[in-house]
C-alpha positions as CSV (number, residue, x, y, z in Angstrom):
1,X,29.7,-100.3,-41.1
2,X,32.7,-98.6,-39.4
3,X,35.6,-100.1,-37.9
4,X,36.8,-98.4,-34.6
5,X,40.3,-98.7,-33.0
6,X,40.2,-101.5,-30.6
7,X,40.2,-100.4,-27.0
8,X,40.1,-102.7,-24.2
9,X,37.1,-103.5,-22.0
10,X,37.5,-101.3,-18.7
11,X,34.7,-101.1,-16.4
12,X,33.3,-97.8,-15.5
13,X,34.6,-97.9,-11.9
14,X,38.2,-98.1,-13.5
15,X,37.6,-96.0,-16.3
16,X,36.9,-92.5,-13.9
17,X,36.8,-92.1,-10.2
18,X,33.6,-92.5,-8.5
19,X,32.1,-89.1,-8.3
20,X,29.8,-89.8,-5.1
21,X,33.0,-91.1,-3.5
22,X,34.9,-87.6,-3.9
23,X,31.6,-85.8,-2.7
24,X,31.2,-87.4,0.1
25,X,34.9,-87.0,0.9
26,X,35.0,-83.0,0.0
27,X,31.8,-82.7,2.2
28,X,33.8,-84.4,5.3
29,X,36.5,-82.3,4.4
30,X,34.0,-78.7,4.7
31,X,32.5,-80.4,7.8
32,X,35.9,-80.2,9.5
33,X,36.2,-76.6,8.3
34,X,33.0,-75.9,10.1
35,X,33.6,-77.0,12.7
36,X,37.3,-75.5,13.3
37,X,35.6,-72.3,12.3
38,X,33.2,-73.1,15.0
39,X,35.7,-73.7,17.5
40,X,37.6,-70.4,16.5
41,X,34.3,-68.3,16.8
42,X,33.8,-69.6,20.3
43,X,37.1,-69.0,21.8
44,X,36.7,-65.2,20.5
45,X,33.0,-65.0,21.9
46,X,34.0,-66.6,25.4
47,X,36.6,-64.3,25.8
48,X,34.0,-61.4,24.5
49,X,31.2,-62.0,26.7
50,X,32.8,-63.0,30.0
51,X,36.6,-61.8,29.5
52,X,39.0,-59.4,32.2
53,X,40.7,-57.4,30.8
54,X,44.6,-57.1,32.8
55,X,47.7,-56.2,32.2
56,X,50.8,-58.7,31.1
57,X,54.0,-58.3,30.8
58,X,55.6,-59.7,27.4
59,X,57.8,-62.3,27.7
60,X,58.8,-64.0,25.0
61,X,58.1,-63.0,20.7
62,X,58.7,-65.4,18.2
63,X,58.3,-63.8,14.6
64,X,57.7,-65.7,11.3
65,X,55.2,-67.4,9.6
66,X,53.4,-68.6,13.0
67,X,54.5,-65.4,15.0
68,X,53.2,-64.9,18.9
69,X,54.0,-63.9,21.8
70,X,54.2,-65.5,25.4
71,X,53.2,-62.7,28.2
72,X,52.7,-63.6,32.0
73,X,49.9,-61.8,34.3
74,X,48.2,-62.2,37.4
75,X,44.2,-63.2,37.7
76,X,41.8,-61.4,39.6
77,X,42.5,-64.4,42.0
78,X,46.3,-63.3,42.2
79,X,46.9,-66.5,40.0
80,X,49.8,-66.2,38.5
81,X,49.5,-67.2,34.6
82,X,51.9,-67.4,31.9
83,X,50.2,-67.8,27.9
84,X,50.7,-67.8,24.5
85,X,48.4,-65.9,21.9
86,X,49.0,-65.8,17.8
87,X,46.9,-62.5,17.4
88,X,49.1,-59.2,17.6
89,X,49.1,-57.1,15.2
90,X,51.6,-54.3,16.6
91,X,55.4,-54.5,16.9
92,X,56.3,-54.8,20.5
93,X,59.4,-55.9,22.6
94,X,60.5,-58.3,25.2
95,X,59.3,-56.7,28.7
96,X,56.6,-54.7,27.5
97,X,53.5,-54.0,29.3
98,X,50.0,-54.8,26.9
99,X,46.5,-55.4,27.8
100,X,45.3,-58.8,27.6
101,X,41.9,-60.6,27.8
102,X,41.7,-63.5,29.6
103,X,39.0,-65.9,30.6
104,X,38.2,-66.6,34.0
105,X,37.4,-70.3,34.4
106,X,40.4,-71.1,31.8
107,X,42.9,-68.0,32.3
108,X,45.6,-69.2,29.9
109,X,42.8,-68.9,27.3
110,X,43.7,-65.3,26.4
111,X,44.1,-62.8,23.4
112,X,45.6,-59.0,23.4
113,X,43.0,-56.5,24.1
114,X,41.4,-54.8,21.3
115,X,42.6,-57.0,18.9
116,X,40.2,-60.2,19.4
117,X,40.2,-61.3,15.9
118,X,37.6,-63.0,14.0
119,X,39.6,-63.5,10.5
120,X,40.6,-67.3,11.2
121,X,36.8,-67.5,11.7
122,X,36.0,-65.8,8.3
123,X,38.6,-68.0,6.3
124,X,37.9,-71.0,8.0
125,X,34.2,-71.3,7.0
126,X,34.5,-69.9,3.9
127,X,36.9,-72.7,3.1
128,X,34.4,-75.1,4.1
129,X,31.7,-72.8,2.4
130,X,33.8,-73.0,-1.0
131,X,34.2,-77.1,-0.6
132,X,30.8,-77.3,0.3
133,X,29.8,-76.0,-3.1
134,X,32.6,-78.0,-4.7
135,X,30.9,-81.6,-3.3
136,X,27.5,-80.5,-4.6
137,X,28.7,-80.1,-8.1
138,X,30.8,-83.3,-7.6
139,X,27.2,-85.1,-6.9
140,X,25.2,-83.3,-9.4
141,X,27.1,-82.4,-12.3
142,X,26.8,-84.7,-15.2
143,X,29.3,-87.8,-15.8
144,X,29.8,-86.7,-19.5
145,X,30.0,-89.8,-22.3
146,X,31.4,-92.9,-21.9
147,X,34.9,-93.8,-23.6
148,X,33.1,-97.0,-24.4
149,X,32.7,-97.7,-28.1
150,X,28.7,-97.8,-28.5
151,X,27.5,-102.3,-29.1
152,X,27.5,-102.9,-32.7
153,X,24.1,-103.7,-33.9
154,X,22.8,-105.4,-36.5
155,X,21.0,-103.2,-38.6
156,X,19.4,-107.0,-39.9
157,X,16.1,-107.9,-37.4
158,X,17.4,-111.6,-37.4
């Protein structure tokens, strides 16, 4: 018979994290990014199917990592509306005219014309696509061995 190192008695919940635990937790995670993607789909397809198209006047352009740009524009109404949108992908300047989008029963809900954008939509549920697959190998995948020495037993019947 073999002597082994002595190692301390840990229970298995100490030992490694509970894998169901950090399943359930990346699925939660993937359902947010579902349903952010969902939201982001839906303001693109409102303002798709029942946009008006006007023109604004820029107003104000921040650049950077979270660049937009603040134009103001009359409604169909005569409604006087000033917005912010994250979506333009060509360099303009303070007092330029642009076609904007807008939608009707919420007109500061508005993105340039031409350039309604479905990327945030694509990154967003892939995201939650990717953890999605990373929570079903957290519940499936095998735990592996034990660190726990295997019982000692006799190899005497009594």
């Amino acid at each position: 018979m073999t002597t082994q190192p002595y190692q301390p008695f840990q229970p298995e919940s100490r030992r490694r994290p509970d894998r169901k635990l950090q399943a359930i937790m990346t699925l939660g995670a993937a359902v947010l990014f579902f349903v952010f993607g969902y939201y982001e789909w839906h303001e693109v397809q409102v303002l798709k199917h029942r946009g008006v198209a006007v023109e604004a006047t820029i107003d104000h352009i921040r650049t950077g990592k979270r660049a937009r740009i603040t134009v103001s524009y009359t409604t169909r109404d005569g409604e006087p509306v000033t917005a912010t949108t994250r979506y333009s992908t060509t360099t303009r300047a303070v007092g330029d005219k642009i076609r904007v989008v807008y939608d009707p029963e919420k007109p500061t809900r508005m993105q340039v014309a031409g350039e309604l954008d479905y990327l945030a939509t694509y990154i967003t549920v892939g995201f939650g696509g990717i953890l999605c697959l990373a929570a079903l190998v957290l519940a499936l995948w095998p735990r592996g061995p034990s660190n726990q020495a295997p019982p000692q037993v006799s190899p005497y019947p009594w």
